[in-house]
C-alpha positions in Angstrom: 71.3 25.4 39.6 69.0 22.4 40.3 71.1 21.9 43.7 70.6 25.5 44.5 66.6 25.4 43.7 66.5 22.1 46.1 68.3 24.0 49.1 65.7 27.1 48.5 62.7 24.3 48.4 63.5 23.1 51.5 64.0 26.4 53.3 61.1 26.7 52.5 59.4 24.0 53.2 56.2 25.1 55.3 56.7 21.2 57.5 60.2 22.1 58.3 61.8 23.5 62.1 61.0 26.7 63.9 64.6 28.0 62.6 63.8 27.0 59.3 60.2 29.1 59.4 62.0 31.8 61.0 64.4 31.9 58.4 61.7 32.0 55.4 60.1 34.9 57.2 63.3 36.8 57.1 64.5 36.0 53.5 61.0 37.2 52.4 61.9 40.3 54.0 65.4 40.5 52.8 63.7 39.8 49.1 61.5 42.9 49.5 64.4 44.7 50.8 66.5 43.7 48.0 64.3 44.6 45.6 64.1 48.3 47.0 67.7 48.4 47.5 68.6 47.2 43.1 66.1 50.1 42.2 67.6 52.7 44.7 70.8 51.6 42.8 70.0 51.4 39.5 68.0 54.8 39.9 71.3 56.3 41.5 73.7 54.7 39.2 71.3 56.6 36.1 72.0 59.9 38.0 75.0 59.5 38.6 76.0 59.1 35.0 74.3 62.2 34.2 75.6 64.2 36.4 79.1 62.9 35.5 78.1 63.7 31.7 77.2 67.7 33.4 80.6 67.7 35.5 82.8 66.4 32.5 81.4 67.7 29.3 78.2 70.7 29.9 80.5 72.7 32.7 83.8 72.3 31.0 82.4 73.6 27.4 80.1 76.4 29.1 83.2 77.6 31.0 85.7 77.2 27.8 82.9 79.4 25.6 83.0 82.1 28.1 86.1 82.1 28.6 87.1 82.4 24.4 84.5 84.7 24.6 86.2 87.3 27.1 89.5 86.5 25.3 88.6 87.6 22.1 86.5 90.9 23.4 90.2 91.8 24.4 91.5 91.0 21.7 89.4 93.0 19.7 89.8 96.1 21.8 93.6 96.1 21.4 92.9 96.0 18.1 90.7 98.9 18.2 93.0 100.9 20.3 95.5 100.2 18.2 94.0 101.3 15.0 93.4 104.5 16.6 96.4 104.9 18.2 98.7 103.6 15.5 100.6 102.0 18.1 102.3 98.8 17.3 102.6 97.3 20.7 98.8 96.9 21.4 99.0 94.6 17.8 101.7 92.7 19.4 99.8 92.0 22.7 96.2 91.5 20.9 98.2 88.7 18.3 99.7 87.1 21.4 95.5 86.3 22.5 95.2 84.5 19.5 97.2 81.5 20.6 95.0 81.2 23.8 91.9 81.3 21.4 93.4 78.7 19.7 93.9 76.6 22.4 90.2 77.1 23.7 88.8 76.2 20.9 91.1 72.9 20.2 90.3 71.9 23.6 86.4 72.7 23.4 86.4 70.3 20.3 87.9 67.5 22.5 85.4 68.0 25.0 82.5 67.7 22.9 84.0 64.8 20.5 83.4 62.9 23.8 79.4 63.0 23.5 77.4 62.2 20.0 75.0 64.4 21.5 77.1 67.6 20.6 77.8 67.2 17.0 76.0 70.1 16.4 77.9 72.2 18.7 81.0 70.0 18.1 80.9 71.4 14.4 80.1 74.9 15.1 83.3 74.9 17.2 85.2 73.5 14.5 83.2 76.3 11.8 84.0 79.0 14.6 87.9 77.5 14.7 88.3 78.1 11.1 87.3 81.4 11.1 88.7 82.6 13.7 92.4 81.8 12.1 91.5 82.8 9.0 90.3 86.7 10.9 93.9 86.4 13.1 96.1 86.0 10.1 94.0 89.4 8.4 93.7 91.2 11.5 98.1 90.8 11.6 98.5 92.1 8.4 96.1 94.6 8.9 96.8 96.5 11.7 100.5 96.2 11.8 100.1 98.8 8.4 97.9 101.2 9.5 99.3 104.4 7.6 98.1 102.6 4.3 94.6 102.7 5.0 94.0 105.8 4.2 95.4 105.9 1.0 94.5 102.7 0.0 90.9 101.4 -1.7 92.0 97.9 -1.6 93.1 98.2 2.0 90.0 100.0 3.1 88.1 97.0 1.5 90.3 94.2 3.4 89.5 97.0 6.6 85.9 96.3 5.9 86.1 92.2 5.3 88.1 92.3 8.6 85.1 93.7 10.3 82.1 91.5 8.6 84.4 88.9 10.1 85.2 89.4 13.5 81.1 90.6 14.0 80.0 87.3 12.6 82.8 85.9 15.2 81.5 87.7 17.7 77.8 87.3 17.3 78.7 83.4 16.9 80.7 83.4 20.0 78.3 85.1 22.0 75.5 82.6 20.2 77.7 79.6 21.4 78.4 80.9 24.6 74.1 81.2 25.6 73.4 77.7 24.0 75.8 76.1 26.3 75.2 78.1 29.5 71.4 77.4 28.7 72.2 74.0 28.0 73.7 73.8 31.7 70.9 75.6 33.0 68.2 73.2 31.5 70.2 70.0 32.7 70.5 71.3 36.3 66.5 71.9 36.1 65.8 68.7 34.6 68.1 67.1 37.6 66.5 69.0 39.8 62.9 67.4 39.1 64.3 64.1 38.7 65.7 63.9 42.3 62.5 65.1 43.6 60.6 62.5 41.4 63.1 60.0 42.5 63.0 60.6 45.9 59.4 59.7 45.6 59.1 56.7 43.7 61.7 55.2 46.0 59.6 55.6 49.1 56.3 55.0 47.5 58.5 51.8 46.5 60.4 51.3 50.2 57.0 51.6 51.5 55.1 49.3 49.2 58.0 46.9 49.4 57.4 46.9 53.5 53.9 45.9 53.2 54.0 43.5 51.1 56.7 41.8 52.6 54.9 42.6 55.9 51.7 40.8 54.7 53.4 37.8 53.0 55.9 37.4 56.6 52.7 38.1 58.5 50.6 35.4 56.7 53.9 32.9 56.6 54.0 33.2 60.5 50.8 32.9 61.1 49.7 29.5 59.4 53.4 28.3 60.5 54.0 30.0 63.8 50.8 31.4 65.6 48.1 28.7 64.5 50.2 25.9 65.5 51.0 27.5 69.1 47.3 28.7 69.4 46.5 25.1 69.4 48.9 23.7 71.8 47.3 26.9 74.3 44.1 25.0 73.3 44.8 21.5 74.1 46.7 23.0 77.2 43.1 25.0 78.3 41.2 21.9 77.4 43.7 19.5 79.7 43.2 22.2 82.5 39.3 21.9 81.8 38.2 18.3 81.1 42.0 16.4 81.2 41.0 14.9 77.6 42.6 16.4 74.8 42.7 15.4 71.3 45.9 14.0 69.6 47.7 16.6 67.4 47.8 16.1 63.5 51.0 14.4 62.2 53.8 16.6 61.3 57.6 17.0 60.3 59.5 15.2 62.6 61.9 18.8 61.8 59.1 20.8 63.5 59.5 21.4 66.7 56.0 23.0 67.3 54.2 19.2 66.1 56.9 18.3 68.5 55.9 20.2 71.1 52.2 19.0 70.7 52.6 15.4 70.3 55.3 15.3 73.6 52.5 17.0 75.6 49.5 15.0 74.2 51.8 12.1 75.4 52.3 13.9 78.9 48.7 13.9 79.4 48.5 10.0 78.4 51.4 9.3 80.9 49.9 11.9 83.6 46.5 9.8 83.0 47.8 6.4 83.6 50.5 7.2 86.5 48.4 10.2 88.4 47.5 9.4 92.0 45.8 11.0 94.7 47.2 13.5 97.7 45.6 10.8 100.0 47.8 7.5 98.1 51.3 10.1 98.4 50.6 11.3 101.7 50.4 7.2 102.9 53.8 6.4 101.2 55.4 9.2 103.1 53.9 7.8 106.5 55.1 4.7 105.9 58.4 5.7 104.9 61.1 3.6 106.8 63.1 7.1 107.2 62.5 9.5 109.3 60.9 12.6 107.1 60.3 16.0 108.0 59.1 19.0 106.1 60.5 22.6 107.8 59.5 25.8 106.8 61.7 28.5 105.8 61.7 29.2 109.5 63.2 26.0 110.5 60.0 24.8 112.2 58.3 21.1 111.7 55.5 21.7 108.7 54.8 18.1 108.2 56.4 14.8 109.5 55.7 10.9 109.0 55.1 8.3 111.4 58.8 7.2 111.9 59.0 10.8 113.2 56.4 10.5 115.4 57.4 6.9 117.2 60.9 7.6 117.0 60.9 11.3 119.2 58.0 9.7 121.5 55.9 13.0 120.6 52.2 13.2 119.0 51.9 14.8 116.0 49.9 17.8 117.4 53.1 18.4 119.6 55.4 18.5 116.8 53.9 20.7 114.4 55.0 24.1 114.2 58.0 23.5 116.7 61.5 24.8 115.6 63.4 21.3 114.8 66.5 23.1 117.2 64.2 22.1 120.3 65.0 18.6 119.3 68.8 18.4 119.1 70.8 17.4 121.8 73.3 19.7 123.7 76.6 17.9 122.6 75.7 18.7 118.6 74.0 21.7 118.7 76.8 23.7 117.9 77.6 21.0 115.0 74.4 21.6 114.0 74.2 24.5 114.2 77.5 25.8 112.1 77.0 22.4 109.7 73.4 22.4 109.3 71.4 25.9 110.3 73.7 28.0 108.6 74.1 25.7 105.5 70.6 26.1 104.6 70.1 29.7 105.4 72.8 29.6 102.6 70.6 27.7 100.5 72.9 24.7 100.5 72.2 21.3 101.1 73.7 18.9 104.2 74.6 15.4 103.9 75.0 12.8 105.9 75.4 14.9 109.0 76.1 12.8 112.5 73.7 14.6 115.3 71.7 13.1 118.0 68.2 13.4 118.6 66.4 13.8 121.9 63.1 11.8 122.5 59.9 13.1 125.1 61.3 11.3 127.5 65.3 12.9 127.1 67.6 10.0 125.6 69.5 10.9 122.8 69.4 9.2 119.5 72.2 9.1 116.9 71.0 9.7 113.4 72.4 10.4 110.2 71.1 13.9 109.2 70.2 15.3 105.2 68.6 18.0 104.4 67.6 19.7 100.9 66.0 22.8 99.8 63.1 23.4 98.0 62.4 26.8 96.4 59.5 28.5 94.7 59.2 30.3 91.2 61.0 33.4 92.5 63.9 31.5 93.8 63.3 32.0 97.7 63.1 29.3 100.0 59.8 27.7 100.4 60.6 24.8 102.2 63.8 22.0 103.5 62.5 18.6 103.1 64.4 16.4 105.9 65.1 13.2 106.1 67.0 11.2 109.2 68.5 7.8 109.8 68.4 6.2 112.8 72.3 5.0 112.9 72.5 4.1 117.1 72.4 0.1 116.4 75.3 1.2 113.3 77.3 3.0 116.2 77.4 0.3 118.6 78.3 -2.4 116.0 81.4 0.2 115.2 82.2 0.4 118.7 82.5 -2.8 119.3 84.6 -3.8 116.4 86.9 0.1 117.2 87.7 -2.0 120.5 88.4 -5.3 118.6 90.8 -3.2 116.8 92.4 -1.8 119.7 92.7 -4.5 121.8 94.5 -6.0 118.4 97.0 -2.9 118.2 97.4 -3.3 122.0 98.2 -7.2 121.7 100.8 -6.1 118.9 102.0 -3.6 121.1 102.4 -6.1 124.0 104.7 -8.3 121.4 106.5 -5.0 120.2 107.3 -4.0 124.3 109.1 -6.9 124.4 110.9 -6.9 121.4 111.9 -3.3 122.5 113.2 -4.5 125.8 115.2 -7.3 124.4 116.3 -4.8 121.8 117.3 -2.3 124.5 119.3 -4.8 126.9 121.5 -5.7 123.3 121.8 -1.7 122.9 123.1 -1.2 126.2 125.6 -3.9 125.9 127.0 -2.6 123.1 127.5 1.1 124.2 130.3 0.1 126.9 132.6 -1.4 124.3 131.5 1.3 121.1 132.5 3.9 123.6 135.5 2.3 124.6 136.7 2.2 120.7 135.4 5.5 119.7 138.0 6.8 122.7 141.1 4.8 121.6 140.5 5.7 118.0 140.2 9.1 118.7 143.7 8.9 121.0 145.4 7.1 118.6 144.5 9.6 115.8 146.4 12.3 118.4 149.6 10.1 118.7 150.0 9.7 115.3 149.1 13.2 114.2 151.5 14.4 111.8 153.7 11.4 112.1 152.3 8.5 110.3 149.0 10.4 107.9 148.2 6.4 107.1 147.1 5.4 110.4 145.8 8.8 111.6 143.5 8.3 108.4 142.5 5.1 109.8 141.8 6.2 113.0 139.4 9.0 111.5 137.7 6.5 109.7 137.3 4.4 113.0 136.2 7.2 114.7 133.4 8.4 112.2 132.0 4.8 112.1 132.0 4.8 115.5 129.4 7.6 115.9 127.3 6.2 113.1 127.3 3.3 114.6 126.2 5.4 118.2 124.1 6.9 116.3 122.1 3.7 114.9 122.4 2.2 118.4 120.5 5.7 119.6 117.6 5.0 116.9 117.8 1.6 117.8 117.0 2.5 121.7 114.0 4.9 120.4 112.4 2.2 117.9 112.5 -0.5 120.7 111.4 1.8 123.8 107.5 1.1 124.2 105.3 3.8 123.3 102.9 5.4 125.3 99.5 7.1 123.1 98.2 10.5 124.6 95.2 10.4 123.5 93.3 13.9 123.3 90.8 15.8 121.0 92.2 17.5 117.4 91.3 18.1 114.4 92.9 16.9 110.8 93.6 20.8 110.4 95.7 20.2 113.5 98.1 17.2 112.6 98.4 18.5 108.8 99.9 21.7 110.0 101.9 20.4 112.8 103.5 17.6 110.2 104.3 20.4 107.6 105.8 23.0 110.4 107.9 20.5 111.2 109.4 19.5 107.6 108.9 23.3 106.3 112.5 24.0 106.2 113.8 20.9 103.7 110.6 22.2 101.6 112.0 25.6 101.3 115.5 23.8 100.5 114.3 21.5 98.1 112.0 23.9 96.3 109.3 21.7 96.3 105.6 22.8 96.0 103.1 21.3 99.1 99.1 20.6 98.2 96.8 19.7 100.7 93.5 18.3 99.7 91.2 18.1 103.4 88.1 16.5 102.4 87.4 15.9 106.8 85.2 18.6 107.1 87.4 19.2 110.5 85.3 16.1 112.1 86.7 15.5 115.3 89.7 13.1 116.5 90.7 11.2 119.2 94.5 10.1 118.9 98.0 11.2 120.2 98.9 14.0 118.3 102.2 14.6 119.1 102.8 10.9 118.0 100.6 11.0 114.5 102.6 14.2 113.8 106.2 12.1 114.0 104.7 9.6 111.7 103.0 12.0 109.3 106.0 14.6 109.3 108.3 11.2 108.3 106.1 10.4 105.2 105.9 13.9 104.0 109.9 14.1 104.2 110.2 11.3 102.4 108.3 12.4 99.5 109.9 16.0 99.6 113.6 14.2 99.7 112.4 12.1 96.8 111.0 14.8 94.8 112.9 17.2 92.0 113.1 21.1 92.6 109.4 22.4 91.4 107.7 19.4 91.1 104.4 19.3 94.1 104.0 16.8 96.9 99.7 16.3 97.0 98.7 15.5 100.0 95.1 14.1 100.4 92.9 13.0 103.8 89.3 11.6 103.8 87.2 9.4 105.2 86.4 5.7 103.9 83.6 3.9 104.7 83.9 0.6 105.5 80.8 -1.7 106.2 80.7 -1.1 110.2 83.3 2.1 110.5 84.8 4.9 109.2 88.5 5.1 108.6 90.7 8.5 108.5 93.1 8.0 105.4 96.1 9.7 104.0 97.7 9.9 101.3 100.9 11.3 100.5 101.5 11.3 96.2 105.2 12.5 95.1 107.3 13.1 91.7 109.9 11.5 92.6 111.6 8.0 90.6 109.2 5.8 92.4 110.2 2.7 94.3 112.4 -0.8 93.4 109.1 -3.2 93.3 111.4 -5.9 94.8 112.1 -3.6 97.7 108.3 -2.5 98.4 107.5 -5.1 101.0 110.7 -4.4 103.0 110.4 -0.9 103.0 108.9 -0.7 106.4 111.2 -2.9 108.6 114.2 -1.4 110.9 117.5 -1.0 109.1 116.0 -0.9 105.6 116.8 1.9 103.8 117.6 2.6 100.0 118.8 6.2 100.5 122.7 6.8 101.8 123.8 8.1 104.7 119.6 6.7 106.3 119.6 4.6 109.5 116.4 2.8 107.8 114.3 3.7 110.8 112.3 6.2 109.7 109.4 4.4 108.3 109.7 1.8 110.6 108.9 4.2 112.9 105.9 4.9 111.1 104.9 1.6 110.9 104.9 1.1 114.5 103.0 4.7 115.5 100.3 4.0 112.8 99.7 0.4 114.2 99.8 1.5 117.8 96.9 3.6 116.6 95.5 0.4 115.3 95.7 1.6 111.6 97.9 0.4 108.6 100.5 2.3 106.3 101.2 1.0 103.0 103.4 2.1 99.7 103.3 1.9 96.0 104.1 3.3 92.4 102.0 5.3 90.9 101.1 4.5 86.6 102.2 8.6 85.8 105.1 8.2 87.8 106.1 8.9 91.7 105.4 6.7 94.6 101.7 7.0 96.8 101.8 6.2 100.4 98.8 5.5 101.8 98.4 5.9 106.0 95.0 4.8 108.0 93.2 5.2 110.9 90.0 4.6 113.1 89.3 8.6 114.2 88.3 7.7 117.6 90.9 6.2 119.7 89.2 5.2 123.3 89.7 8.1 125.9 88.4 8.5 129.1 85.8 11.2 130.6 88.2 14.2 130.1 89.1 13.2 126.2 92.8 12.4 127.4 94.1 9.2 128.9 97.6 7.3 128.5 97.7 3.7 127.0 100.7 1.4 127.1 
């Protein structure tokens, strides 16, 4: 009880949380509410009892008298007819009443034994019970001898008992009948105007119930509710008027209305210490080391800083209120355009976005472009705030260390050349005698045909080594030939669909699931794509040859950045058992293979497209099982005017 009277004290409790006061409000109202709702019971529970009283005791008596009552009118007209008839069988008809009598009254005893209220009646029944068998029992005798009557004193004495009794019967009968059907009657009345009275003490109750627990929630929520947020509207007007406002009084640190004061008294203290002017915001924007500019919702300059201004070669007058399109170069406006217009008209933001510039006098500038936008109350665009990075001494320091690369690749590719040539010369020497045994093998498996099925097994054996080994020599000649890079314009799009077109039949045979991740934002690229194709295709075979039915190969491509340069990277992630550590730094060298029936080319052939590219391919296990390879590359292989030139 004690831990029950704490819980309802702190409900309570006027210093407690806005749920909390909320909650007090409504429990006063569900105590008013409960209050009405006991006495609507109790009141209906008290009616109800009487009226179950009326159904199972006043009806079933009133109905029992009058029907003893009808009974025994019959019964005394048989006997009547048959006392002036002389006719036995109405005697025998009126005596077979007498049991139903009986029974009627037995059963109107047991009704009104059940209330104390009815001993009166309870012991007229009983009186009336008595009688009655005692006038049955006569009125037998009696009028089953009728012929005696006459002649008889003593009979005509008993004839006149016999009616002294059945009078008084009747007269009692009729007596008992009334009471209880007025009885009835009064109940019903008294019902009746106890409803009605009811009816109105529970709304004069409902209704005094509401108010009061209107007036107690009212006065509650306002010294809780209302005067506390009245004075946070005051210290806000007061802010607005002088910006000096009063510290709130302490509070709960439950109530998040003190809470609400105290954290915007300490705005104002912050807002009063760190507030500057429009003049001290608008000089950190000029000076800004980043180009900014404000557009409007119409994509036209609204405001700009001074990096702006010296970087385009424009005033400021000749700026403002231009459309920012006038001042992108022909070569990205499309880019721009599709990457950067239509993004924001979306609503969306753009980073990072490579354009160029042109200045007053023409030259185009390379910037990195980001844009964001700022909306108003009603959610529409009220302004893009722009900002732009001049990147053209970034690009130059890339191209220079893109050509270091490439004149790295084409130094390796100088060493490979000859390596291939050497290899060729040995290829071509072998051929002669290879063919030479692969012919005699083959004629000495004919000789021996169906004569000796020892040596003609030999000579099958010779001859299928034979064409593996023509076979290797083949992959042999096509590893060593030097390659020559056709380098054009594509897209990652591109060289993903190509490399899974060309392995899309051992998916379907394998059963394996493909997902590509492009994260390129189709950026252009400058590379041979036939080539990068070969060497992407290879890596995505291997992973679907490695992988079990249903299992997925993800495949992944971004861009890194690197401190001068961007690189293109792949990766390739499969479910397959993974790879023999001790065997991941051979894997790409010629003639290593750890599958049967493979030449061990494959990814050496990837090695050497990827570093004719000037980019690196690399393997290793993954911690959840499967192997990753991992392929780069610089995007922008050097081309000539036209986007396509051949390098050896």
């Amino acid at each position: 009880m004690r831990i029950i009277s704490c819980d309802l004290f702190k409900l309570l409790w006027v210093d407690g949380s806005i749920r909390t006061k909320v909650r007090a409000c409504m429990l006063i109202a569900l105590v008013g509410y409960f209050i009405a709702t006991v006495s609507s019971f109790y009141s209906n529970s008290q009616q109800a009892a009487r009226l179950a009283s009326l159904q199972t005791i006043h009806f079933p008596l009133a109905r029992l008298s009058e029907e003893t009552l009808n009974i025994f009118r019959t019964q005394l007209s048989k006997y009547e007819d048959a006392f002036l008839t002389g006719e036995a069988e109405q005697v025998l008809q009126a005596n077979k009443l007498s049991s139903q009598i009986m029974l009627l009254l037995m059963e109107m005893e047991e009704v009104a034994a059940g209330d104390p209220s009815f001993f009166f009646e309870n012991a007229l029944i009983d009186d009336l019970g008595e009688r009655y068998e005692q006038f049955y029992r006569l009125a037998a005798e009696v009028y089953l001898d009728t012929q005696s009557i006459e002649t008889s004193l003593e009979m005509q004495k008993t004839i006149q008992f016999l009616g002294n009794l059945q009078t008084g019967l009747l007269q009692d009968l009729i007596k008992l009948n009334q009471h209880l059907g007025q009885n009835v009657e009064q109940i019903i009345q008294k019902e009746r105007q106890y409803a009605q009275l009811n009816t109105i003490f529970l709304g004069l109750l409902f209704l005094l119930v509401l108010l009061s627990a209107t007036f107690i929630s009212r006065c509650f929520a306002n010294r809780q509710l209302i005067q506390p947020l009245g004075r946070i509207q005051q210290m806000v007007v007061d802010f607005a008027r002088t910006r000096k406002i009063s510290p709130p009084p302490p509070g709960s640190e439950n109530d998040e209305i003190n809470q609400l004061a105290t954290s915007f008294w300490e705005m104002t203290q912050e807002l009063e210490q760190t507030m500057v002017s429009r003049d001290y915001v608008d000089n950190i924007i000029k000076h800004m080391s980043s180009c900014l500019m404000v557009l409007s919702a119409e994509l036209t300059l609204s405001k700009i800083n001074d990096n702006t201004r010296e970087l385009l070669g424009y005033g400021e007058e000749e700026l403002l209120g231009e459309e920012i399109s006038r001042f992108i170069s022909a070569d990205t406006a499309e880019l721009f355009q599709s990457r950067g217009v239509e993004r924001l008209a979306r609503g969306q933001d753009v980073s990072n976005l490579e354009i160029g510039l042109l200045t007053k006098e023409r030259r185009e500038i390379t910037v990195l472009f980001s844009a964001s936008v700022m909306r108003n109350a009603e959610g529409q665009i009220d302004a893009v705030i722009c900002v732009a990075n001049n990147i053209t001494e970034r690009k130059k320091t890339e191209e220079v260390l893109r050509k270091i690369e490439i004149e790295r690749a084409l130094a390796k590719t100088a060493a490979l050349a000859a390596i291939g040539e050497l290899t060729s010369s040995i290829a071509h020497e072998m051929r002669n005698p290879l063919s030479s045994i692969k012919m005699n093998a083959k004629m000495i498996q004919r000789m021996v045909e169906g004569r000796d099925a020892t040596v003609a097994e030999l000579a099958e054996i010779s001859s299928q080594q034979s064409l593996r080994l023509e076979k290797m020599l083949n992959d042999l000649l096509s590893y060593g030939k030097p390659l020559t890079l056709q380098i054009s314009r594509t897209t990652t799009s591109a060289l993903l669909n190509g490399a899974l077109t060309a392995v899309r039949q051992e998916i379907v045979a394998k059963e394996v699931n493909i997902e590509v991740v492009d994260q390129t934002d189709q950026r252009s690229l400058l590379l041979d794509l036939e080539l990068m194709t070969q060497a992407l295709s290879n890596l995505i075979l291997n992973a679907v040859q490695w992988s079990p039915a249903g299992e997925t190969v993800k495949i992944t491509a971004r861009f890194i950045e690197e401190e001068y340069a961007s690189r293109l990277l792949f990766e390739i992630r499969d479910k397959g058992p993974g790879i023999n550590p001790e065997k991941i730094r051979r894997l790409f060298q010629p003639f290593f293979t750890t599958r049967q029936g493979g030449t061990g080319l494959g990814l050496a052939t990837v090695r050497k497209i990827v570093e004719y590219h000037g980019g690196t391919v690399s393997a290793e296990n993954l911690p959840e099982g499967g192997a990753l390879f991992q392929l780069t590359i610089p995007p922008q292989m050097p081309a000539g005017p036209g986007d396509d030139q051949q390098i050896t």
